[in-house]
KEKE-3310 file (N, C-alpha, C; in steps of 0.2 Angstrom, whole numbers, plus 5000, padded with zeros to 4 digits):
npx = (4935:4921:4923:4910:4912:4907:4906:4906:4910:4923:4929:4928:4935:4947:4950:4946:4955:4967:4963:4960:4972:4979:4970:4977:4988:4990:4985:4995:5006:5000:5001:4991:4972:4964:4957:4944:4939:4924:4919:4907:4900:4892:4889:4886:4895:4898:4903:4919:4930:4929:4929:4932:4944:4952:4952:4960:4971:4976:4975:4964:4954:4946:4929:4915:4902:4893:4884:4876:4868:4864:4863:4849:4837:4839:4831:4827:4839:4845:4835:4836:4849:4850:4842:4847:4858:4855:4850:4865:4869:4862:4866:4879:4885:4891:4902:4907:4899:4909:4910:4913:4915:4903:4892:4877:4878:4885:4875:4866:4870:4874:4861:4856:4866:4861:4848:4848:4855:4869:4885:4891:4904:4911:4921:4927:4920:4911:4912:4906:4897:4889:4879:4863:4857:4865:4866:4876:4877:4867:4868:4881:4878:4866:4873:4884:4876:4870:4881:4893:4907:4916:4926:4939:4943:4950:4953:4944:4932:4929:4924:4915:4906:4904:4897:4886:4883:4889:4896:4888:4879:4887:4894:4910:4922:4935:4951:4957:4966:4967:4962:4965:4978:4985:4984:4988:5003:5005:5005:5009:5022:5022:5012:5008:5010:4997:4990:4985:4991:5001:5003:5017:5018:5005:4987:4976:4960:4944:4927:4910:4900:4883:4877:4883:4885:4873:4865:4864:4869:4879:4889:4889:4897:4907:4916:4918:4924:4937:4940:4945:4957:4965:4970:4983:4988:4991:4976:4972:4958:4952:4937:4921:4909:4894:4897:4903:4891:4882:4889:4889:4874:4873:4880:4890:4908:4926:4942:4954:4967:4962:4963:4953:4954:4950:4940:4952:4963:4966:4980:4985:4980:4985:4998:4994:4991:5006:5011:5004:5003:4994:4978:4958:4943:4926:4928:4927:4938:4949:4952:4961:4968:4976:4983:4993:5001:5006:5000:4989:4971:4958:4941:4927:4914:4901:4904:4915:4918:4930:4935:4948:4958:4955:4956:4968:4972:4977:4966:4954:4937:4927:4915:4904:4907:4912:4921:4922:4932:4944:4950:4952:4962:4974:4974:4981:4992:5005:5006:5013:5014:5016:5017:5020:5014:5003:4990:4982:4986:4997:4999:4999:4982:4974:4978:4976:4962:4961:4964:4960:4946:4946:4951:4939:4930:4935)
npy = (5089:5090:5093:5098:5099:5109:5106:5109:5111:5117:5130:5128:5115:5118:5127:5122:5111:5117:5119:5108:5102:5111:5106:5092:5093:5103:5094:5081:5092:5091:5079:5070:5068:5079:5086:5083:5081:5080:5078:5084:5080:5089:5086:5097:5102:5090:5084:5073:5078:5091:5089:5075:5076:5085:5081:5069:5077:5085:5078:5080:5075:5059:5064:5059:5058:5059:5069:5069:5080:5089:5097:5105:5117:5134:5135:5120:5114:5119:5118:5104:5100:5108:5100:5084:5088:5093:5077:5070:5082:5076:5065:5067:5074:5088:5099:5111:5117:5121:5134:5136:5152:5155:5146:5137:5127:5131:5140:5131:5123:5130:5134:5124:5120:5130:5130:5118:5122:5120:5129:5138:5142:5153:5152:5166:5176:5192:5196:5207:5210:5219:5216:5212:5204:5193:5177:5170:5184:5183:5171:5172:5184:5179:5167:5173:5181:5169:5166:5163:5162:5173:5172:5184:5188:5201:5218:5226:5217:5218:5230:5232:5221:5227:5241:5234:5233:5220:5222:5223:5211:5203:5191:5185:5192:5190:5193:5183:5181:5174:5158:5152:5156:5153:5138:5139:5143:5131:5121:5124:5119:5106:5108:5103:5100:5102:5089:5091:5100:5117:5132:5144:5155:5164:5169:5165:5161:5162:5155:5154:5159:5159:5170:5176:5166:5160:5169:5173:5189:5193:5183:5181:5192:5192:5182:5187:5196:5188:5181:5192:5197:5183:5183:5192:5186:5169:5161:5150:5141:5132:5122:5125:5111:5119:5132:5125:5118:5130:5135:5127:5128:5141:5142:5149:5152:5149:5158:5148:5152:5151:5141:5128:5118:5103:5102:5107:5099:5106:5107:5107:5118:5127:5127:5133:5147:5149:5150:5158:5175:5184:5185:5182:5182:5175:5170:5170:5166:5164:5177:5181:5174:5174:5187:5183:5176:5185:5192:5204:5205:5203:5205:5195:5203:5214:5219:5216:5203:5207:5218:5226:5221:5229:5243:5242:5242:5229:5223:5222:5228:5222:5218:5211:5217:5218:5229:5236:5225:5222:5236:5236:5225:5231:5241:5235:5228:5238:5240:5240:5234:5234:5217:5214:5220:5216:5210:5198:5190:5181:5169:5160:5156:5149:5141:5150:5150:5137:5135:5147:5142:5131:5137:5146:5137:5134)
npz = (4995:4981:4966:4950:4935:4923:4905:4889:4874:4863:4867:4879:4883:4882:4892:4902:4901:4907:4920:4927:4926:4935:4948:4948:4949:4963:4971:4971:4977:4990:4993:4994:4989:4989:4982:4971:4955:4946:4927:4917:4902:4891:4877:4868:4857:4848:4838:4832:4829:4834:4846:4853:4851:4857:4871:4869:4865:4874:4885:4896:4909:4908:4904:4916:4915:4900:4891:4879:4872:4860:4841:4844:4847:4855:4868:4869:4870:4881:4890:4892:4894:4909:4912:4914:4921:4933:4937:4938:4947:4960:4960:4962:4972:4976:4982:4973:4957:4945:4931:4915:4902:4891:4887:4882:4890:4900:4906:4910:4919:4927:4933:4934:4949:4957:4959:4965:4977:4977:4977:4966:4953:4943:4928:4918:4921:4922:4907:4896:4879:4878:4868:4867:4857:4855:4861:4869:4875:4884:4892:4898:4907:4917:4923:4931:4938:4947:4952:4967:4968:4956:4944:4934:4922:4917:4921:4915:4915:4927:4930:4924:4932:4943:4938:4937:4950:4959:4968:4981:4981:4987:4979:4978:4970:4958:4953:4941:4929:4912:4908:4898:4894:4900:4895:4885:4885:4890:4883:4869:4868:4863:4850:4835:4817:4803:4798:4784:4769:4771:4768:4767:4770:4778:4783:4796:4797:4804:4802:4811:4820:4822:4820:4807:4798:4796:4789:4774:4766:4776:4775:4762:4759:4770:4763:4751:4753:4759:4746:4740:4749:4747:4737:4736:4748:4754:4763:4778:4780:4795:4794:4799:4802:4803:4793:4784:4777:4775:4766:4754:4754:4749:4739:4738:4731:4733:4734:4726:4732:4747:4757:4762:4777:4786:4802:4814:4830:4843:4847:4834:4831:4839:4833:4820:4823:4829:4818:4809:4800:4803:4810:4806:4809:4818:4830:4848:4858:4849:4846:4857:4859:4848:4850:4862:4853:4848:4835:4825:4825:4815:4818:4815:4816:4825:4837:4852:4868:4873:4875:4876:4868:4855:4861:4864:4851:4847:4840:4828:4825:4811:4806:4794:4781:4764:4760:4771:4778:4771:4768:4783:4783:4774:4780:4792:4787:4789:4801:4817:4831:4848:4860:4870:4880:4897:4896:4900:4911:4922:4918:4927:4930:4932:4944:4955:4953:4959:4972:4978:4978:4988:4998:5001:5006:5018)
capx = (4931:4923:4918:4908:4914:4903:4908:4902:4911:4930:4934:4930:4939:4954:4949:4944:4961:4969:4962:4961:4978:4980:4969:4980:4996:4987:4984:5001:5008:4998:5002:4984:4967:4962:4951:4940:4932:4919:4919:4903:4904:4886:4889:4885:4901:4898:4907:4925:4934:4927:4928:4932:4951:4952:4953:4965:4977:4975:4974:4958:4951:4938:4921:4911:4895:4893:4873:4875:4864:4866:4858:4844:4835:4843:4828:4828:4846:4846:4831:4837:4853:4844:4837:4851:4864:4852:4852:4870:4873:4859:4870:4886:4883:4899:4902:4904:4901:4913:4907:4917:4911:4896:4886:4870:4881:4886:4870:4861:4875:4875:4857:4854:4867:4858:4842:4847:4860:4876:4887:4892:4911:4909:4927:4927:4913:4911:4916:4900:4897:4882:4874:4858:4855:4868:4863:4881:4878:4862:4869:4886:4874:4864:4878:4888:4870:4870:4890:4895:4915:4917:4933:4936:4951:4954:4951:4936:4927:4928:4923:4905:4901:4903:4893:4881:4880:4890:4898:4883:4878:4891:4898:4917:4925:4943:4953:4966:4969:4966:4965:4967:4985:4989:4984:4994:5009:5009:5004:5014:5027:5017:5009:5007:5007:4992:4991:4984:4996:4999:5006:5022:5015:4997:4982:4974:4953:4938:4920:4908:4895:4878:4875:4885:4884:4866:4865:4869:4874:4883:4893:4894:4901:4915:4919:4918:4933:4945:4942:4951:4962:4968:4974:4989:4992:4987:4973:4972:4952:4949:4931:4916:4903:4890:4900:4903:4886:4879:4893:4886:4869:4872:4886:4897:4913:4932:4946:4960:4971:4959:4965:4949:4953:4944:4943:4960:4963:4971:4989:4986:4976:4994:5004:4993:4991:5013:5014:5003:5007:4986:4971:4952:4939:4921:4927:4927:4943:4953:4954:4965:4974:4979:4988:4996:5004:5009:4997:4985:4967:4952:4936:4919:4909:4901:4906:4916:4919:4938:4938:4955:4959:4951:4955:4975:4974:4978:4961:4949:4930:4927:4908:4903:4907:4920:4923:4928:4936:4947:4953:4956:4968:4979:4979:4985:5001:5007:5004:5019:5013:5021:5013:5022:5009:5001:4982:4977:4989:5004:5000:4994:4975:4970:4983:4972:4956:4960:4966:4952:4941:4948:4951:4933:4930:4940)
capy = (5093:5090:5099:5095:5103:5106:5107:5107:5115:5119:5134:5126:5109:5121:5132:5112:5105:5121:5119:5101:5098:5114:5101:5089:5098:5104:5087:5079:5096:5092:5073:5068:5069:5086:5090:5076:5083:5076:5082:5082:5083:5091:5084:5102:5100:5082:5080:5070:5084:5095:5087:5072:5077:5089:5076:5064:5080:5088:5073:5080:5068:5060:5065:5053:5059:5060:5068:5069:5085:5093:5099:5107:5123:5137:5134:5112:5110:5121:5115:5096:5100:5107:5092:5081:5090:5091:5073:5071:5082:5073:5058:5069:5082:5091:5107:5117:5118:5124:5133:5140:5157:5158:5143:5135:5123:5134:5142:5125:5118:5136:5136:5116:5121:5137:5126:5112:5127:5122:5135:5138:5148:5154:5155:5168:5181:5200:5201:5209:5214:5223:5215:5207:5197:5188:5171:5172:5188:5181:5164:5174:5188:5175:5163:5179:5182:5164:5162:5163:5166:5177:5172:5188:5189:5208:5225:5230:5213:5218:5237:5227:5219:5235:5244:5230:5235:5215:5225:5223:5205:5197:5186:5186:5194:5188:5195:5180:5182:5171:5151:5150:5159:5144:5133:5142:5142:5123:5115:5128:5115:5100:5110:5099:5103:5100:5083:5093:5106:5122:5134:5144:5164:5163:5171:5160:5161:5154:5157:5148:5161:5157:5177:5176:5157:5158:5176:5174:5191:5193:5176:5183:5197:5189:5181:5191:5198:5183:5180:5197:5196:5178:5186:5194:5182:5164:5158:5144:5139:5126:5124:5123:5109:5121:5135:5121:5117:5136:5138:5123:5130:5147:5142:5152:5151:5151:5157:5144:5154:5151:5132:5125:5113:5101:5108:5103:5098:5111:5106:5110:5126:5132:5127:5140:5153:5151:5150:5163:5180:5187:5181:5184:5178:5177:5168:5174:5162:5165:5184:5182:5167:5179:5191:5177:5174:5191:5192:5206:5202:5208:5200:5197:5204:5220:5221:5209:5205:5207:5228:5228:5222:5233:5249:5245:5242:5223:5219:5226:5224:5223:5217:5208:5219:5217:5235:5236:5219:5221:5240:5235:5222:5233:5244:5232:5227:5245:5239:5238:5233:5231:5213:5212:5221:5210:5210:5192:5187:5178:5162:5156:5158:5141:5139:5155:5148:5131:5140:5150:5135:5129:5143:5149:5132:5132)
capz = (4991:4976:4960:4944:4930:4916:4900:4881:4869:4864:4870:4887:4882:4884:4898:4908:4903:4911:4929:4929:4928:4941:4951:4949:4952:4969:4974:4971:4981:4996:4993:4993:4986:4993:4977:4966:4949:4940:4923:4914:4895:4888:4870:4863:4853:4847:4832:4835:4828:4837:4854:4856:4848:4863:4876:4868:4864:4880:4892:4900:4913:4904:4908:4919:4911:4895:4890:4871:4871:4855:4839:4845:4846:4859:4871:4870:4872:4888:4895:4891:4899:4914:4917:4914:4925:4939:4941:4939:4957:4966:4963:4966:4979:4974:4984:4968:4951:4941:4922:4910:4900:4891:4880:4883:4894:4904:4908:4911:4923:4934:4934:4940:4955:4958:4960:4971:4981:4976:4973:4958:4952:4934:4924:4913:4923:4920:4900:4891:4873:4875:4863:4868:4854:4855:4865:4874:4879:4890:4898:4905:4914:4919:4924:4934:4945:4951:4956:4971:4964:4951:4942:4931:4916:4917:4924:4910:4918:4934:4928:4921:4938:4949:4936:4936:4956:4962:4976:4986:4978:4991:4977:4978:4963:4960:4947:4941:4922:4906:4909:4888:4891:4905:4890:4878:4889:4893:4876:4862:4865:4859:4845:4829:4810:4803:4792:4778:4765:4776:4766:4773:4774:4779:4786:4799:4798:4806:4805:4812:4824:4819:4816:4800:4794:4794:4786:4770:4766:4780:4775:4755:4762:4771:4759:4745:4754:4760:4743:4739:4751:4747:4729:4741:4754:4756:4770:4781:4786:4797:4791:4804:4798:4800:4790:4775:4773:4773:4759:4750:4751:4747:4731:4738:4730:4739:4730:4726:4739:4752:4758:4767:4779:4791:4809:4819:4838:4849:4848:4828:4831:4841:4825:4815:4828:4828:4812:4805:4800:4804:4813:4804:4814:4822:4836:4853:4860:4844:4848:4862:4855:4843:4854:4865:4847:4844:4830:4825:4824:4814:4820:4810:4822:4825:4845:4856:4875:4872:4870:4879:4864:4851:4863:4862:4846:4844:4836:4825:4824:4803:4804:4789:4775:4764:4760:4779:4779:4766:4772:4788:4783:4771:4785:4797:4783:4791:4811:4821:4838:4856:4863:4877:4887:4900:4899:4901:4918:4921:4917:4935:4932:4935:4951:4959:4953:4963:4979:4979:4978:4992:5004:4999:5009:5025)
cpx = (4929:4917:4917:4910:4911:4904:4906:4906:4919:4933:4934:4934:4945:4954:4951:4953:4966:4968:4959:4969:4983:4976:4973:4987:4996:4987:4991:5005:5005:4999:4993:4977:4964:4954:4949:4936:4930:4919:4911:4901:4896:4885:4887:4890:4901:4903:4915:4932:4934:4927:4931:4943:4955:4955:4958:4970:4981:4976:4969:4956:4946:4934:4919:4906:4895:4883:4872:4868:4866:4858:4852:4841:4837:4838:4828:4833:4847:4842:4833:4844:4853:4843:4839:4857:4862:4853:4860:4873:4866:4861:4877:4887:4886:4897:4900:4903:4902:4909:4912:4910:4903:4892:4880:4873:4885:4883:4866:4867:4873:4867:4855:4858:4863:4853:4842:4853:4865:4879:4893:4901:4912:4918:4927:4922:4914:4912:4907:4903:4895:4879:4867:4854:4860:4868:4868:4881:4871:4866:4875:4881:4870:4867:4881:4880:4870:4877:4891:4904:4912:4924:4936:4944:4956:4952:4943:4932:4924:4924:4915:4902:4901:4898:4887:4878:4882:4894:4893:4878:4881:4894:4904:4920:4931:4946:4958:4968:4966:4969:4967:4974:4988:4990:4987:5000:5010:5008:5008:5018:5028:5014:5011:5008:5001:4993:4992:4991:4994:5003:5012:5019:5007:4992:4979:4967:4949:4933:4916:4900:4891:4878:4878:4882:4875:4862:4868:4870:4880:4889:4896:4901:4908:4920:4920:4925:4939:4946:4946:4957:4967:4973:4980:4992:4987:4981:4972:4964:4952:4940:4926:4910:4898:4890:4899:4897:4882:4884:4890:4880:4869:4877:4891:4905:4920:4936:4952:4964:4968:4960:4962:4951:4950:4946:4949:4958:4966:4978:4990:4986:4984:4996:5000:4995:5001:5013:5011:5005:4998:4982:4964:4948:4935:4922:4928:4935:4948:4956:4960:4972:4979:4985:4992:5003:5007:5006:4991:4978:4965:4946:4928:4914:4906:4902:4909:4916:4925:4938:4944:4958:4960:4955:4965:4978:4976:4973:4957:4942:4930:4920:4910:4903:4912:4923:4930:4932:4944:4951:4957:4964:4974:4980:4985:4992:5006:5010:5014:5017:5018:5017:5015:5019:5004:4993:4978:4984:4996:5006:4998:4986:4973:4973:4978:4965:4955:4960:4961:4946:4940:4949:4943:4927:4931:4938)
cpy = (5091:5094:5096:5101:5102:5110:5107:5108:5120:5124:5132:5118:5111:5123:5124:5111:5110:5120:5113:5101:5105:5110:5096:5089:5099:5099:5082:5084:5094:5083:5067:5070:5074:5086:5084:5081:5079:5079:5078:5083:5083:5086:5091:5104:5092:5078:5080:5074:5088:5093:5081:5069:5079:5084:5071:5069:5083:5086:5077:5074:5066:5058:5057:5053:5062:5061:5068:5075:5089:5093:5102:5114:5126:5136:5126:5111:5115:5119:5107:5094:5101:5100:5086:5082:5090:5083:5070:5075:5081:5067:5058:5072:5084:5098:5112:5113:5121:5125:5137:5146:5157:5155:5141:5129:5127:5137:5135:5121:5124:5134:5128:5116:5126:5134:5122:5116:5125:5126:5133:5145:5147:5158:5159:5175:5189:5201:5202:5213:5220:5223:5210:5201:5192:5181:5170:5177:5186:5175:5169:5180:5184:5170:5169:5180:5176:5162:5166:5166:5168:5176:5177:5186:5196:5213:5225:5223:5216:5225:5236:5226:5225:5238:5240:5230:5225:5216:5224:5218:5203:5190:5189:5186:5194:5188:5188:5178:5177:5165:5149:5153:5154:5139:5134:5140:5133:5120:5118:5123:5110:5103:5104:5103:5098:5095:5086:5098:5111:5125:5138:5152:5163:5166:5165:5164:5157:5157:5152:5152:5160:5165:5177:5170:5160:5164:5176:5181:5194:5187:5177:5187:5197:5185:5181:5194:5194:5181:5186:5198:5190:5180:5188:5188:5176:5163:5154:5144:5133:5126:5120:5119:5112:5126:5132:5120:5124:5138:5135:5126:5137:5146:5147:5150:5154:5151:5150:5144:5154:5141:5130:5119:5110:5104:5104:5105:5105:5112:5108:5116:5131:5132:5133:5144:5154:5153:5157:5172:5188:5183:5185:5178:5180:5174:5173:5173:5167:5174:5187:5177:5171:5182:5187:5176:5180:5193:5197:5201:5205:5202:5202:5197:5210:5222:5213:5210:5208:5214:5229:5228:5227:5240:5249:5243:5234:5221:5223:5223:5227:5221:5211:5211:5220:5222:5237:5231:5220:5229:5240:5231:5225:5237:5241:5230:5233:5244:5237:5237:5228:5225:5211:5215:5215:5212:5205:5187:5185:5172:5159:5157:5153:5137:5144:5151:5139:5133:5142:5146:5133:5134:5148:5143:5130:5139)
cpz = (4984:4971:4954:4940:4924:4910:4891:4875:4868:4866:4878:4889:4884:4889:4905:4909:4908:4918:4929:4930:4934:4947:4955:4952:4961:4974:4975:4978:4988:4998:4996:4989:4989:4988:4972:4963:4945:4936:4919:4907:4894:4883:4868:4857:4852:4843:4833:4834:4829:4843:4857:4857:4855:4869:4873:4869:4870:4886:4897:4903:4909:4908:4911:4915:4906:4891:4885:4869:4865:4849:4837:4845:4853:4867:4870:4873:4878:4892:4896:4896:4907:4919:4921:4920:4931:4940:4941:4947:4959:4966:4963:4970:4978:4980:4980:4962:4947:4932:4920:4904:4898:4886:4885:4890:4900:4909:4914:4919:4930:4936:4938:4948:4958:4962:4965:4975:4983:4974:4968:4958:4946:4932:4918:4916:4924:4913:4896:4885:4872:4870:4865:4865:4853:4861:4871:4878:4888:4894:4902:4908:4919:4925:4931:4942:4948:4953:4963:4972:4958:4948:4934:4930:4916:4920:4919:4913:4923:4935:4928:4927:4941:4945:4937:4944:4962:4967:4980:4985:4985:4989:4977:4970:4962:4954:4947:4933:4918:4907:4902:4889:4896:4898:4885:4878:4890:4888:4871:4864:4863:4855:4839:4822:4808:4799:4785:4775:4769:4770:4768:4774:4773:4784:4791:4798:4799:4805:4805:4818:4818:4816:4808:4796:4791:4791:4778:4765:4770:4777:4769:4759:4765:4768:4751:4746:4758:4755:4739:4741:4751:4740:4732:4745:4755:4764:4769:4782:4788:4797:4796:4799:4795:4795:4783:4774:4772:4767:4753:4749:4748:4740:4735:4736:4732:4732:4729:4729:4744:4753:4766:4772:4784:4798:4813:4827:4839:4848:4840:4827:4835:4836:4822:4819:4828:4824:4806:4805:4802:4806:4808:4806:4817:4829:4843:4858:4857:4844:4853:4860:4851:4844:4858:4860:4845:4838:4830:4823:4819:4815:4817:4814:4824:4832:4846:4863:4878:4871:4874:4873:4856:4855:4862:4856:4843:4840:4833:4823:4818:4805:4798:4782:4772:4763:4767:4778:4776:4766:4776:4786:4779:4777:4791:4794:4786:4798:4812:4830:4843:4859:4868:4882:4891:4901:4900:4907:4919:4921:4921:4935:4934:4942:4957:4957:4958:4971:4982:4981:4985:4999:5004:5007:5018:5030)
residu = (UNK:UNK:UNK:UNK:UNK:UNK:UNK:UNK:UNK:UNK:UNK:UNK:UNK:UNK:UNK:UNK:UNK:UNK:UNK:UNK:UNK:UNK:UNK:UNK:UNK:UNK:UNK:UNK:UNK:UNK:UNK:UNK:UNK:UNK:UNK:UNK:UNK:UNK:UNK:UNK:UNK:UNK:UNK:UNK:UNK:UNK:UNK:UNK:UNK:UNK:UNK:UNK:UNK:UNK:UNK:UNK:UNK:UNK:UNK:UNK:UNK:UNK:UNK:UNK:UNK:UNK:UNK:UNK:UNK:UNK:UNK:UNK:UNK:UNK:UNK:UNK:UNK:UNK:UNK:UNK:UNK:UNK:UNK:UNK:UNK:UNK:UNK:UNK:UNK:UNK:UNK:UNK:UNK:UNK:UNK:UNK:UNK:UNK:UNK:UNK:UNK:UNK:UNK:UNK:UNK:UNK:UNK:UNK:UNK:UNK:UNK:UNK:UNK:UNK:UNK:UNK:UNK:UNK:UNK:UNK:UNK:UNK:UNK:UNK:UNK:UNK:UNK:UNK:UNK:UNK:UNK:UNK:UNK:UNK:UNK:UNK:UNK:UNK:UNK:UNK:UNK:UNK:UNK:UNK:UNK:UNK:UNK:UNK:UNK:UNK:UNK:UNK:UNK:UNK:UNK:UNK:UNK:UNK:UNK:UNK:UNK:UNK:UNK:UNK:UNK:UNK:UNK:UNK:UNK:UNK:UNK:UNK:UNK:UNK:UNK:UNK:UNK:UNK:UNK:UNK:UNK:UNK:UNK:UNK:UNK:UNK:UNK:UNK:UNK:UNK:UNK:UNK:UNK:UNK:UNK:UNK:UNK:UNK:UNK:UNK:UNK:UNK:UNK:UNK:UNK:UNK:UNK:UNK:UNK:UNK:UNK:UNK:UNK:UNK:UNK:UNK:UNK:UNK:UNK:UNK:UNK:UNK:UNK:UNK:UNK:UNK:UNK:UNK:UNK:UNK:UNK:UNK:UNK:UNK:UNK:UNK:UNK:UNK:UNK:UNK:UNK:UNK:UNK:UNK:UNK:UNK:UNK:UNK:UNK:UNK:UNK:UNK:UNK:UNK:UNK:UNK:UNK:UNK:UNK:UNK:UNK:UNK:UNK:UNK:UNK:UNK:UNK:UNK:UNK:UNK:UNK:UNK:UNK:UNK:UNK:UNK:UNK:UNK:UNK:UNK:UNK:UNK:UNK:UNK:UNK:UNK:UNK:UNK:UNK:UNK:UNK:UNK:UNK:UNK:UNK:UNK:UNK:UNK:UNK:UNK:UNK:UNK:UNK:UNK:UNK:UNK:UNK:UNK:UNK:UNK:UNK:UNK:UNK:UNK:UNK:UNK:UNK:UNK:UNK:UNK:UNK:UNK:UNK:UNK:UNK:UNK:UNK:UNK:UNK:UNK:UNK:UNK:UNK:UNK:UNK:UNK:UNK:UNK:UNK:UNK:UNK:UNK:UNK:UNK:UNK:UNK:UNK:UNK:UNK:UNK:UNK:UNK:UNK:UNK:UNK:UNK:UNK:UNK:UNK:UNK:UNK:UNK)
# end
């Protein structure tokens, strides 16, 4: 059997190296080559600190195809992709192809199978924001109507596609948990500190959604209040390229307790997420990473897909104001939360997603 996997962009660097090396594993147990994946790298994530760190830290196979697609406007870099990934499976024929959640490379990969009717098994399928302007909220609806498996994280996924009427689709809906908590699980023991000064009691922060960055009150805003909140307790950023130059253009200024640094591989990004004593963050990854860690969230964002989160309290949606931002956290100094509730699986999702593959197959 073989599958293309197509990838662009780090939260799927992590998800890949997860059910790759459940590939690999699979294939050793059966003492042959059962399963061959070709990994196809977008470049939507170009920059080597961003991408190309991943795969060395991770030992991900490295990509066969490499299409250096980036930069672009949200309608170029998906049509270019498109294009590109088509001829990639008419000179692999793969069975499937594999996408992880929900960028421009994920869309573009489901939809060139769709097109030439390979089927397609989308990792991460059923989480909606319901937010329609968000450009993730379109590629995963998208992406989910073209799969043939549905590989769904949680119960509220699987909640989304029933209402969405995929009972009577005759795609295969298969709950098997969170492959970023496989990834969590097998790397935290290689974690890294980071090169740079880390302080010892620290906030972990990232931002980096266009919605904020390129908003500049929304961007004041946020940090208007981690520079409040840094007067209390030091933060760590690892700082998104596009992030540092809207700072630059807009003067923004970071307090002295805000300790910018350049973005870190994976096996660092553990080290924080250990070592921090709070998460603040647009990301959508970093949410879950968070709880993994035992750590509350607050997220700059005015909805997420993650409301299991939000609903038992591990995470909080602050938006971009710093009023809210900067409440929220004194309230959260109070929190005392249980994180040993199981909402993201048991650590096998990418063992069931291989299986599945295969027994989908036979």
């Amino acid at each position: 059997m073989k599958i293309v996997t197509v990838i662009g962009a780090r939260p799927q660097f992590i998800k890949s190296a997860a059910v790759s090396k459940a590939i690999i594993d699979y294939n050793k147990e059966k003492e042959e080559d059962v399963i061959e994946e070709i990994i196809v790298h977008t470049g939507q994530h170009y920059d080597a600190n961003m991408s190309d760190v991943f795969f060395e830290q991770m030992h991900i196979p490295k990509p066969k195809y490499q299409l250096d697609i980036n930069g672009l406007s949200h309608g170029a870099m998906t049509g270019q992709m498109l294009e590109a990934v088509e001829k990639v499976l008419l000179e692999e024929k793969p069975d499937w192809v594999l996408v992880h959640g929900d960028t421009n490379s994920t869309l573009a990969g489901a939809l060139a199978a769709k097109k030439l009717h390979i089927k397609v098994a989308h990792v991460e399928a059923g989480l909606r924001s319901f937010n329609d302007k968000m450009p993730e909220e379109t590629n995963r609806i998208l992406t989910d109507r073209m799969s043939s498996i549905l590989f769904v994280p949680t119960d509220s996924a699987i909640e989304n596609l029933k209402n969405e009427g995929y009972d009577a689709i005759g795609s295969s809906i298969i709950k098997n948990g969170d492959v970023m908590y496989d990834a969590s699980l097998e790397f935290t023991p290689f974690a890294q500190k980071p090169s740079q000064d880390i302080p010892k009691n620290f906030i972990l922060c990232t931002v980096h959604r266009a919605e904020n960055t390129d908003d500049e009150k929304r961007l004041r805003g946020i940090f208007d209040a981690l520079n409040e909140i840094a007067e209390d307790t030091a933060i760590v950023l690892p700082l998104h390229p596009r992030t540092k130059s809207y700072i630059e253009k807009y003067s923004i200024k970071l307090s002295k307790n805000i300790h910018a640094i350049n973005p870190v591989g994976y096996l660092e990004m553990l080290y924080l997420l250990d070592n921090c004593n709070m998460v603040i963050t647009d990301s959508g990854g970093l949410q879950k990473e968070a709880f993994f860690f035992n750590n509350l969230c607050l997220t700059l964002r005015d909805d997420t897909e993650w409301v299991e989160l939000v609903h038992h309290g591990f995470n909080t949606l602050v938006g971009a104001d710093r009023k809210t931002i900067v409440s929220a956290f004194k309230n959260a100094q109070s929190e005392n939360k249980d994180f040993s509730m199981n909402l993201y699986g048991e650590g096998d999702a990418s063992n069931i997603i291989v299986n599945a593959l295969v027994n989908y197959m036979q």
